[in-house]
C-alpha positions, 0 to 999 in steps of 0.5 A, a space after each residue: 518410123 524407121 524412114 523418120 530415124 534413119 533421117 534423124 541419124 542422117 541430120 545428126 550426122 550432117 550436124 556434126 560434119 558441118 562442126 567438124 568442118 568448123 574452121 578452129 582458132 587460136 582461143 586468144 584469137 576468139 576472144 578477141 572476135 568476140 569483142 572481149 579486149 585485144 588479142 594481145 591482151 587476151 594472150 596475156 589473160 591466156 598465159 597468166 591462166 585465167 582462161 578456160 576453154 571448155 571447162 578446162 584451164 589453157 595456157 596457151 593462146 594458140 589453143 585450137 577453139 571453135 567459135 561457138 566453144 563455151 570461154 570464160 575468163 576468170 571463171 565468167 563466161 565471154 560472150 559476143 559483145 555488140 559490134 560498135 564503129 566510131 569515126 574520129 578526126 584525129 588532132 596532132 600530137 596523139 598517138 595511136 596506141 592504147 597507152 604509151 611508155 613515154 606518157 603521150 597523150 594518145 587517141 584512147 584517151 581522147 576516144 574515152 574523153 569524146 565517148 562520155 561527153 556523146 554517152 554520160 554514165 554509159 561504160 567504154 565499150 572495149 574499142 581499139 583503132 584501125 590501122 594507125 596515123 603517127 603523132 603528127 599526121 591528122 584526120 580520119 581514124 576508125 574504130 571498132 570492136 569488131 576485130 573480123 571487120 578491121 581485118 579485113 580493111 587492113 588485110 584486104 588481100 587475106 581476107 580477099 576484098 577489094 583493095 582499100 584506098 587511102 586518101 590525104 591532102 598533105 601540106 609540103 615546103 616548095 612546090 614538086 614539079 609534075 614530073 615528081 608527082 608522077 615519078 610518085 606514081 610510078 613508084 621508087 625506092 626510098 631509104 630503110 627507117 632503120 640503119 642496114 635493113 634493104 630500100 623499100 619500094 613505094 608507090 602512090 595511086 595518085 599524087 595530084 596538087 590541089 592547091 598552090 600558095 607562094 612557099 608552099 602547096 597541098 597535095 591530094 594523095 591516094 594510096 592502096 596499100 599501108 607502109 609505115 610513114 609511105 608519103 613522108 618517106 617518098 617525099 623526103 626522097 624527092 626532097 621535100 619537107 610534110 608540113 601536115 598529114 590529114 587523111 580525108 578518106 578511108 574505103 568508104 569513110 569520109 572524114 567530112 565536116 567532122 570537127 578536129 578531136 570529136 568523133 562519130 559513131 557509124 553504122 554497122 557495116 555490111 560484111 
């Protein structure tokens, strides 16, 4: 009998050493992980005091909370939502944001549009875009719930994955030599987007012509990295006017024989 309490005391012990060593968030943070909205609206939610983290009313976002910890918002309880991913080939002239000042059109409103056509009478679940595409460049653009799995395709030094490719075939005025080509490759400085900041450095992993016409040509780029506006502005420098963007591919995704503004919902991928 005292062998079996000893080794109950000892197992209690591992338990609470092992939620010690929990790793603790920002509760913002957590209720974003759990699917529940973005982080920056659960910030907002946090600060407007409508979130409780174990029974007790916070206010700050970057309150210390385990993710197991019992959350309510409103006084409801936030529960994990179930991980979606949705693949969609982005038109022109959408922005990638969840609502725009100017009154654009942006890929939330065309998601919501395509996902009551795929589910009819099936709530939105709350979904936000992987990265961006600006309002002129087109194709592939994901999409989840997931916030751990975007992160870790936008930030894959941090979360230490493999680097994730990106790649396009873009549509230039003119036809860029091949020793402008690899002078992409090897990388150069391009002008600031805004007045008075530093040059930036930019590179591609691969700048290679797919195919020719009389005024104009395609490009396959790939990049490994995530700059604003890195192909426009590289090309500028070499002098050279993007008459369209499309991202084909995207780490593993493929953008494939999706039609332009419809989107496709993906299998859960291994983490």
């Amino acid at each position: 009998m005292t062998i079996q309490m000893n080794y109950n005391n000892k197992s209690n012990w591992n338990k609470r050493s092992q939620v010690a060593k929990e790793k603790a968030h920002g509760v913002a943070r957590v209720i974003s992980k759990r699917g529940f909205c973005s982080r920056s609206q659960a910030e907002n939610l946090v600060r407007e005091g409508r979130v409780s983290l174990r029974g007790k009313i916070v206010r700050d976002p970057d309150t210390p909370a385990r993710e197991n910890d019992e959350i309510c918002v409103d006084g409801k309880p936030v529960k994990a939502s179930e991980f979606v991913y949705f693949m969609m080939n982005k038109p022109r002239g959408y922005v990638t944001t969840a609502s725009d000042e100017k009154g654009r059109a942006t890929v939330m409103d065309l998601f919501r549009e395509q996902y009551a056509k795929m589910f009819p009478g099936k709530a939105v679940p709350h979904i936000s875009p992987v990265g961006r595409l600006d309002a002129a460049s087109e194709g592939l653009l994901l999409f989840t719930n997931d916030t751990q799995w975007a992160d870790a395709l936008l930030n894959p030094q941090e979360s230490r994955g493999p680097t994730h490719t990106k790649i396009y075939r873009v549509q230039v005025a003119g036809m860029p030599t091949a020793a402008e080509l690899s002078q992409m490759e090897a990388g150069f400085n391009v002008p600031p987007r805004v007045f008075g900041e530093p040059e930036e450095f930019m590179h591609a992993v691969s700048a290679k012509l797919y195919s020719a016409g009389e005024k104009n040509c395609w490009l396959e780029i790939t990049l490994d990295e995530g700059k604003n506006r890195e192909i426009r502005r590289m090309l500028a420098k070499l002098g050279y006017e993007v008459l369209r963007l499309v991202r084909i591919k995207f780490c593993n995704f493929e953008l494939g024989d999706l039609k332009q503004g419809c989107i496709k919902k993906l299998d859960a991928p291994q983490h």
